[in-house]
C-alpha positions in Angstrom: -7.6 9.7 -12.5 -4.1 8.0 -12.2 -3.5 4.6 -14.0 -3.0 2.3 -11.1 -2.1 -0.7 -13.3 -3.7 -3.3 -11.2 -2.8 -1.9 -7.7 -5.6 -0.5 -5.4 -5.7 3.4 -5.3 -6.5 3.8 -1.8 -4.6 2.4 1.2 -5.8 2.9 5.0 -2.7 4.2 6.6 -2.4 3.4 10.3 0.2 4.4 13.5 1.1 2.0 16.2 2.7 2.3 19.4 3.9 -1.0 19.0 3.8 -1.6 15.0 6.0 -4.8 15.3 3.0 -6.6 17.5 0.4 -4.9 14.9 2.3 -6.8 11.9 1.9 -9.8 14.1 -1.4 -9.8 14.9 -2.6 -9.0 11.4 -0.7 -11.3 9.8 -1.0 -14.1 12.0 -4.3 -13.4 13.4 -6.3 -11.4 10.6 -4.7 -13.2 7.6 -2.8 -10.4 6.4 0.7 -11.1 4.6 3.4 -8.9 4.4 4.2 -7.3 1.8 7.3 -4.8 3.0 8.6 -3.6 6.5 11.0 -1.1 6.4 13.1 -0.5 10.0 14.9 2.2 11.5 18.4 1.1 13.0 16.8 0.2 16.3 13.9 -1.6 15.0 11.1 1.3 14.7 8.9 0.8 11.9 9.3 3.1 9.5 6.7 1.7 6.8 4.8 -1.1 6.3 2.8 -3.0 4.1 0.4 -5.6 4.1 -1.9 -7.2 1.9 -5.7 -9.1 1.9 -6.8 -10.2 -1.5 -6.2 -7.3 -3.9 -5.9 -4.4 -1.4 -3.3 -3.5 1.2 -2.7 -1.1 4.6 0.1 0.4 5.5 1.7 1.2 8.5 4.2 2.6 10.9 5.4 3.2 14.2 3.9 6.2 16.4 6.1 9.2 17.6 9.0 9.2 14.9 7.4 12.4 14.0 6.7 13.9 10.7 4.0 15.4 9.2 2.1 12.3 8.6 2.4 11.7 12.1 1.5 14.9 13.5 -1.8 15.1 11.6 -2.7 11.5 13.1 -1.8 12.8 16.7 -5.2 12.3 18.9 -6.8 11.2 16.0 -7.9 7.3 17.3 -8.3 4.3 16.2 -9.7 3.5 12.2 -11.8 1.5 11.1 -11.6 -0.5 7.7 -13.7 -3.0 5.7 -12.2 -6.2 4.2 -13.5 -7.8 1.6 -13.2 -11.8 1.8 -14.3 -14.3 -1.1 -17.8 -15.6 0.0 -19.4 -16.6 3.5 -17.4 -19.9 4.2 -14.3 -17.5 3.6 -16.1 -14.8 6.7 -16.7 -17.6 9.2 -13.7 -19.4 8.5 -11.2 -16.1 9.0 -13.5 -15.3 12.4 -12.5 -19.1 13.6 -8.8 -18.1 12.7 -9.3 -14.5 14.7 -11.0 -16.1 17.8 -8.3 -19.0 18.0 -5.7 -15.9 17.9 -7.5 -14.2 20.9 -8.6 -11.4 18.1 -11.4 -9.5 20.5 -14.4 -10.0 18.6 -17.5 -7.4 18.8 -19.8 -8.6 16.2 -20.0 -12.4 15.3 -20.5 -13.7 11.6 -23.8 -11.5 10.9 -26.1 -11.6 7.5 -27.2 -8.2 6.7 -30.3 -7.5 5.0 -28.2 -5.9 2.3 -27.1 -9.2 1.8 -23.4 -9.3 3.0 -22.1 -11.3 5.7 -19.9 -9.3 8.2 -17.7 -9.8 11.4 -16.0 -6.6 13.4 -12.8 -7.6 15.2 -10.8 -4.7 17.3 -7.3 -5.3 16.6 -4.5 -4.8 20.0 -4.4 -1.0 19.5 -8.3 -0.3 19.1 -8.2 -0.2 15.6 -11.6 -1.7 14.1 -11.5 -4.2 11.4 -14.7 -5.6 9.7 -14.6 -8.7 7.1 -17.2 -9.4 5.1 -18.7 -10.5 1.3 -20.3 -6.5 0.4 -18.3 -5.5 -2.6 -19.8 -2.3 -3.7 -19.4 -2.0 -7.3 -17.2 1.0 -8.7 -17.8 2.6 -12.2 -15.0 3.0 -13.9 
């Protein structure tokens, strides 16, 4: 296994149709910050990254082609699980999404494994739960 000195070893990767609004809407609605965006010369984003606590996404603009780009063709939306600090921190990032117009499908929930979750569907259909489950990883 590859050191990763600190940095998470995996990374959702996502393609938008309209990246720039994605970075937006994660960082201003999900909490996200941005970490990198690299451009094209007429604005298509190339790559991006963003973080949330000590992981990260990145992203990029549909139809500049490539192999990464042709596998993701018709592939649909992702969905990916945020970790957040404790339950204050869940119901206080949902308040955040909902004043942001974030469409919400499943409220600040306790589950009988004992997290507490919310699902939020970002602009392009892309599914995005935040919650307190950690699963521990050997390692």
């Amino acid at each position: 296994m590859a050191d990763t000195s600190g940095r998470p070893s995996m990374y959702p990767t996502l393609l938008y149709a309209d990246a720039r609004a994605a970075i937006a809407q994660l960082t201003g609605a999900l909490g996200f910050t941005e970490l990198a965006v690299y451009e094209s010369e007429d604005g298509t984003v190339l790559h991006a990254e963003l973080t949330q606590g000590n992981g990260a996404v990145m992203l990029g603009s549909e139809g500049r082609g490539g192999a990464f780009a042709e596998a993701m063709r018709g592939a649909g939306p992702a969905g990916t699980y945020v970790v957040l600090a404790d339950a204050a921190d869940v119901d206080a990032h949902h308040r955040r999404a909902v004043e942001h117009g974030v469409e919400i499908l499943m409220p600040p929930t306790d589950q009988d494994h004992g997290s507490r979750d919310y699902m939020a569907r970002d602009a392009e259909g892309n599914i995005w739960s935040f919650g307190t489950y950690a699963p521990a990883i050997a390692p």
